[in-house]
C-alpha positions in Angstrom: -1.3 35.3 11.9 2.0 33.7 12.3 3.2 36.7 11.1 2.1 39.5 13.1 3.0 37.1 16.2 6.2 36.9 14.9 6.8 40.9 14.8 5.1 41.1 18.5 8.1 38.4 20.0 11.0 40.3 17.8 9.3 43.7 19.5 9.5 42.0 23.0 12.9 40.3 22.5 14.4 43.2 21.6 12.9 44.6 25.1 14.3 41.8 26.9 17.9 42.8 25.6 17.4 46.5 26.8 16.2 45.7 30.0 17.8 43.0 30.9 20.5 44.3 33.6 21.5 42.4 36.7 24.8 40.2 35.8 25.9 36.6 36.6 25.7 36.2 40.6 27.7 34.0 42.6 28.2 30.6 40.4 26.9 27.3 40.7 29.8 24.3 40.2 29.1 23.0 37.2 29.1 18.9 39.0 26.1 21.0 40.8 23.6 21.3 37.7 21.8 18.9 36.3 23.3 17.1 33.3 26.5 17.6 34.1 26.0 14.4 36.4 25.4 12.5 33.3 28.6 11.1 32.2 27.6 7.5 32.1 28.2 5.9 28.9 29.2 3.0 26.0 31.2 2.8 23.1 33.1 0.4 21.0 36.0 -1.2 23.1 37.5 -3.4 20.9 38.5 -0.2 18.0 41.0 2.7 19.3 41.2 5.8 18.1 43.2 6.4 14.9 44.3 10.1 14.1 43.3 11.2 10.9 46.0 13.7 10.5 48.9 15.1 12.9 47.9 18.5 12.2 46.8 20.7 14.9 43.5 23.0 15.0 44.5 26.1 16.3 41.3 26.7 18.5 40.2 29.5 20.7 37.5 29.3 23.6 34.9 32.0 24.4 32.9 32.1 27.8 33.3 30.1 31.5 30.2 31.6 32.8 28.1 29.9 35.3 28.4 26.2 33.9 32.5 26.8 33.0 30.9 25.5 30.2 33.5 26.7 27.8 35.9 24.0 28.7 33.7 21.3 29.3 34.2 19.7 25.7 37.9 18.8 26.4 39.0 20.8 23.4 41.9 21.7 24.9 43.0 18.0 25.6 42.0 17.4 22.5 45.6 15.6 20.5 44.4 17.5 16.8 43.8 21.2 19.0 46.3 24.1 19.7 45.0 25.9 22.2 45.4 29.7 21.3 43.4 32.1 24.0 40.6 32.0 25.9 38.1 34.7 26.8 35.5 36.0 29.0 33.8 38.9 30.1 34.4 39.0 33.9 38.3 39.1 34.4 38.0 36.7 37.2 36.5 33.7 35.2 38.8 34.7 32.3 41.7 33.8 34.7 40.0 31.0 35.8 39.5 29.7 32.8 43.3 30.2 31.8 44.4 28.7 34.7 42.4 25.5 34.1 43.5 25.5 30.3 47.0 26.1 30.9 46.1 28.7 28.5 48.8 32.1 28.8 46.8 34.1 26.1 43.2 35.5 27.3 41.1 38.3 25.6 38.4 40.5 27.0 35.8 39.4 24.6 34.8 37.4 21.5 34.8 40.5 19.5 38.9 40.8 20.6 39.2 37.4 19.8 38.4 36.8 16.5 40.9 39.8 15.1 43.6 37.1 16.3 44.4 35.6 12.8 46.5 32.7 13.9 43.3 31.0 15.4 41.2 29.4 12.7 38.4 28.0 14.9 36.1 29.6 18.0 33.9 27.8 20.1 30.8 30.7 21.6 30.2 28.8 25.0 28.1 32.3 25.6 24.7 33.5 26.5 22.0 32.0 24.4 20.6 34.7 23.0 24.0 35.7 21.4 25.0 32.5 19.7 24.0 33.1 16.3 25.3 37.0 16.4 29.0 35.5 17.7 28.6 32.7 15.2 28.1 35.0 12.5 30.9 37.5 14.0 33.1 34.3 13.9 32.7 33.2 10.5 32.9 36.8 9.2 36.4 36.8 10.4 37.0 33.5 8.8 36.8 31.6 11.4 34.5 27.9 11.9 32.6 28.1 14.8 30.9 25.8 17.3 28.0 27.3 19.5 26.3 26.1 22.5 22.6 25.7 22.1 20.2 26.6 20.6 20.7 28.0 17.7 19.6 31.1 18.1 17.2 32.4 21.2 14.1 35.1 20.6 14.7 37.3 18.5 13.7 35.1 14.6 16.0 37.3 12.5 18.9 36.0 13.8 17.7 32.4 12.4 17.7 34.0 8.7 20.9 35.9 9.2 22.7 32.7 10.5 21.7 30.6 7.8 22.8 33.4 5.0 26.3 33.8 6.5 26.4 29.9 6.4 25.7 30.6 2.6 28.3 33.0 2.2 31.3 31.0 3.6 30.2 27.3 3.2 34.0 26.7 3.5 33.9 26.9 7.1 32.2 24.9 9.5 29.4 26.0 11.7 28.6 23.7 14.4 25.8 23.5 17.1 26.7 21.2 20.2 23.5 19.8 20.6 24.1 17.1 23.3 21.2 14.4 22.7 23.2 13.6 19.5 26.1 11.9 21.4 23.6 9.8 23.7 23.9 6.4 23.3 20.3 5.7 21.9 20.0 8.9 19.9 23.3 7.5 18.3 22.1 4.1 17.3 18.8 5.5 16.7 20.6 7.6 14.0 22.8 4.6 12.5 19.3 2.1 12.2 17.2 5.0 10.8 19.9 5.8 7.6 19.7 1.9 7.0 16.0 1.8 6.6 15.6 -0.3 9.5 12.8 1.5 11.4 11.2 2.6 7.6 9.4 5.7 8.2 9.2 7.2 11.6 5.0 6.8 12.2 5.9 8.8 16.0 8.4 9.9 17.8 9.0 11.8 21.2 11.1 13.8 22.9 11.8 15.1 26.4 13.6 18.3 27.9 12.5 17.9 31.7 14.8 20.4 33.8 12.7 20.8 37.5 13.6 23.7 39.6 12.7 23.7 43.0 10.2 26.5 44.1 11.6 29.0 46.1 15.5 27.6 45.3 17.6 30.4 43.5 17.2 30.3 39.9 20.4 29.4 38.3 22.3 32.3 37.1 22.6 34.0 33.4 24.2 36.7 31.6 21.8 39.6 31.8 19.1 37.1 32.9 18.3 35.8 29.9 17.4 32.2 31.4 14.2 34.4 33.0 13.2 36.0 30.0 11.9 34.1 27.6 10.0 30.7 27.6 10.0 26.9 28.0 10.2 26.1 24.2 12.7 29.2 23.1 15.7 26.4 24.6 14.0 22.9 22.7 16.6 21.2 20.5 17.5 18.7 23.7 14.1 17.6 22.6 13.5 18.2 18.9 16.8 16.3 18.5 15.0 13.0 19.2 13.5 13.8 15.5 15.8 16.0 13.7 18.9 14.3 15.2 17.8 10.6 14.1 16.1 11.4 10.7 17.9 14.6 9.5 14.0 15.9 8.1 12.3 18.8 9.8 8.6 19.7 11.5 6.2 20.6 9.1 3.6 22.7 11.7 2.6 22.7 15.1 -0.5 22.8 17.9 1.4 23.5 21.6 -0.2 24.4 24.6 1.6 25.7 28.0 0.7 25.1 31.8 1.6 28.2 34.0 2.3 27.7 37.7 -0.7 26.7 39.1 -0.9 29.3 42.1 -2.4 32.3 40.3 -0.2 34.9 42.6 3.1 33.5 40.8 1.7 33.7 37.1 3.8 36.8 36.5 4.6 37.5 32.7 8.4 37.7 32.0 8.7 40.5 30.1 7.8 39.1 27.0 3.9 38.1 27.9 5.5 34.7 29.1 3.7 33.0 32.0 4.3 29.4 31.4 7.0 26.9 32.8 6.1 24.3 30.5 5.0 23.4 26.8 4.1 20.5 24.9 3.9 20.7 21.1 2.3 18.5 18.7 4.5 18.2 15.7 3.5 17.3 12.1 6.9 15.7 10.6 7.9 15.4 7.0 7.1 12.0 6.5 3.6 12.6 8.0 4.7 11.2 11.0 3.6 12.9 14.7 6.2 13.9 17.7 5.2 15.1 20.7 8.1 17.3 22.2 7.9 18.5 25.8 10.1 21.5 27.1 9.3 21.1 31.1 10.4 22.7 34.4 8.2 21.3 36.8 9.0 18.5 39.7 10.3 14.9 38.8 13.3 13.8 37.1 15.7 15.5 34.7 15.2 14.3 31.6 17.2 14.6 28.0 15.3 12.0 26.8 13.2 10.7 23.7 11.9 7.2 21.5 10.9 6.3 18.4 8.5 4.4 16.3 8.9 3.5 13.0 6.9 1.3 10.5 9.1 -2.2 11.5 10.8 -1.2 14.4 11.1 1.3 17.6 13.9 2.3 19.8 13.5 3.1 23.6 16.1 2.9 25.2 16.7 -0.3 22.7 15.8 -1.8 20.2 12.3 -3.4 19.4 10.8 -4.6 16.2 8.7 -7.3 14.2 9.5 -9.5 11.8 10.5 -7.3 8.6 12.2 -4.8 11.4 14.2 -7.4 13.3 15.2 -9.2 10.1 16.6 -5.5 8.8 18.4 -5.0 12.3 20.4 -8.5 12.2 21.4 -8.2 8.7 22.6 -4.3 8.6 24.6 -5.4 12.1 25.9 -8.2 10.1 27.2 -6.2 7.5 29.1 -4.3 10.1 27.0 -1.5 10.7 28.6 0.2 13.7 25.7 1.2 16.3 28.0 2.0 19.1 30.1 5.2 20.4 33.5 4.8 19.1 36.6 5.2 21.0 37.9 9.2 22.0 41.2 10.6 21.4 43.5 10.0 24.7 43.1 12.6 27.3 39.1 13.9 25.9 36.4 12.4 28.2 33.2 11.8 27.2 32.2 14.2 30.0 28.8 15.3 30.7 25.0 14.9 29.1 25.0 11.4 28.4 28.0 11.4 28.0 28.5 14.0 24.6 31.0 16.4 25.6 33.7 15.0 24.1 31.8 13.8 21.7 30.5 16.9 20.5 34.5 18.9 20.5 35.8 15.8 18.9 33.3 15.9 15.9 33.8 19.6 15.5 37.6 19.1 15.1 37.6 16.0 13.0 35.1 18.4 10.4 37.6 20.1 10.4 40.4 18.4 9.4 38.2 16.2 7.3 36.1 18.9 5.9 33.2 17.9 6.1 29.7 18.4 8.0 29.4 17.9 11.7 27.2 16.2 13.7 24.5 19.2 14.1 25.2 21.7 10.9 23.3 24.7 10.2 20.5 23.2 9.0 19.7 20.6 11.4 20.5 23.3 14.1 17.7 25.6 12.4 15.6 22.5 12.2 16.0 21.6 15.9 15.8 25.6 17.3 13.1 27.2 15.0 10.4 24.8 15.8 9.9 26.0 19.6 9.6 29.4 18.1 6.5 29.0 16.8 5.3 25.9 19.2 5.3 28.8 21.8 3.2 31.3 19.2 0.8 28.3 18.8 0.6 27.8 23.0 0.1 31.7 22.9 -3.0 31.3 20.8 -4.6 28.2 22.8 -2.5 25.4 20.3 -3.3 26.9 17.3 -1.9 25.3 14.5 1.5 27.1 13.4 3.5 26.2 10.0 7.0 26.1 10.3 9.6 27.6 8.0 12.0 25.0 5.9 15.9 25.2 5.7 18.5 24.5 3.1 21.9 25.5 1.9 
């Protein structure tokens, strides 16, 4: 059944590309969206940051759009980056976006870019449902690569071609800027989990809560590919509370939607879409349960998840019995380090809880260390593919979907 679902959404992604036509309107300031706002944070005072090498990344930056997004992870601050070019497709943000990165050399696309062989490394700050076709594009060239999120957006192929390019050139690094991973708790939640304090994660949840005020402009997107689609196609701010703590995957799903509740506005998008929010009921790998929630109705923003374990939880801190609060002194005692650590000079910790810098740093020290960053292929896959099929399951009244496994 999954199946035949499957070839339906490819079928009505591939219509949403086609038709898809009006371009970015008049932009938004990127302080103006929520998360953005979000820059409070900690991180380990007492320790600065140490360069790892004096060698310099030479990096080049693809898409301002209507988040300016592109140079929001202080990449070009960053001590260990060369800034090369930057690129986007509308002449005016291009210049815009040179001007703010004291940047001289600009392209008029990605696909100009990466025949530039001095740069070795692109970050796609692009539409979401090109991500994994500019990753590939990038690492085809040679090139490591960062993308915004998610992985991939729609059309499922992309998913399998990503991963086999990954295959192909496991030399370079491919890197998904998933910002829950940089929040505080998500961070420490990550740390405590690797040293067995929690045990095995019995539930965990996490919350993507983005409310847009009915009858306020929607914000823009390339070709409008923020309006066609659906609440879980964009889930890893979510699924990160899980994949992002444990490193494991989602074993199946049961998800059901809620359309607007005035029967005049439940429109389908132009793939079948009429809900604005989903909540899927994930099986987990130790045979634990999340519950993830992808939500665009009234209240607060939220990036936002918890976990509990068999000795211990963590929301927002930490809580646990005996055995759990036992492991948690002794691991902290040992010098397990649960906090941020210190930035280079001149990168903020920007936006999203504070994970922009965060996020660019990790992606250069991978680099230069060569090794895996903080959201690889794999976890990406983990965190994206899920919402693929929780919104086939919410499409057949929560039936229960399997979900596909990754490796390298």
């Amino acid at each position: 059944m999954a199946q035949l679902s499957r070839r339906s959404f490819l079928a009505a992604s591939a219509a949403a590309a086609a038709t898809g036509s009006s371009l970015l309107g008049s932009a938004r300031a990127a302080e103006n969206i929520p998360g953005f706002d979000q820059t409070q944070t900690d991180y380990d005072r007492t320790k600065e940051w140490k360069p790892f090498s004096d060698r310099k990344v030479r990096v080049g930056i693809v898409g301002h759009g209507v988040c300016r997004f592109g140079l929001a992870f202080d990449l070009q601050n960053h001590p260990n980056v060369e800034l090369i070019a930057v690129s986007d497709l509308f002449t005016d943000r291009c210049a815009d976006m040179a001007q703010k990165a004291k940047c001289e050399k600009t392209y008029p696309s990605l696909e100009e870019m990466v025949k530039d062989d001095s740069i070795e490394a692109i970050y796609c700050a692009t539409d979401a449902p090109a991500h994994a076709k500019h990753a590939i594009l990038c690492m085809e060239h040679g090139k490591h690569v960062a993308t915004a999120v998610p992985a991939f957006r729609g059309d499922f192929e992309d998913a399998e071609k990503l991963l086999e390019c990954c295959r192909k050139n496991k030399e370079l690094v491919y890197a998904m800027f998933e910002t829950s991973v940089f929040h505080d708790d998500l961070y420490a939640m990550e740390k405590l989990y690797a040293a067995d304090v929690f045990g095995r994660i019995v539930y965990s949840e996490g919350e993507y809560c983005h409310p847009h005020t009915l009858g306020a402009p929607a914000l823009d997107s390339y070709k409008d590919w923020r309006k066609n689609g659906c609440p879980m196609w964009y889930p890893t701010h979510a699924t990160a509370y899980y994949v992002g703590v444990t490193h494991k995957h989602f074993v199946d799903v049961s998800c059901q939607g809620t359309p607007d509740f005035e029967n005049s506005r439940q429109v389908p998008n132009v793939i079948g879409n009429i809900f604005n929010s989903e909540v899927g009921l994930f099986r987990t790998a130790e045979g634990g349960i999340s519950r993830m929630i992808i939500c665009h109705s009234q209240g607060e923003y939220l990036e936002a998840g918890r976990i509990r374990g068999e000795y211990a939880g963590f929301n927002k801190s930490f809580t646990g019995d005996a055995t759990g609060k036992k492991r948690y002194d002794e691991t902290l005692r040992n010098g397990l380090q649960i906090q941020k650590y210190a930035l280079p000079p001149g990168v903020k910790p920007g936006g999203h809880g504070g994970s922009h810098g965060y996020l660019g740093d990790d992606f250069i020290d991978s680099i230069l260390r060569g090794r895996k960053p903080a959201v690889d292929v794999i976890d990406a896959l983990h965190m994206t593919v899920p919402g693929y099929y929780a919104h086939l399951s919410a499409m057949k009244d929560g039936e229960t979907m399997k979900i596909p496994q990754y490796s390298l």
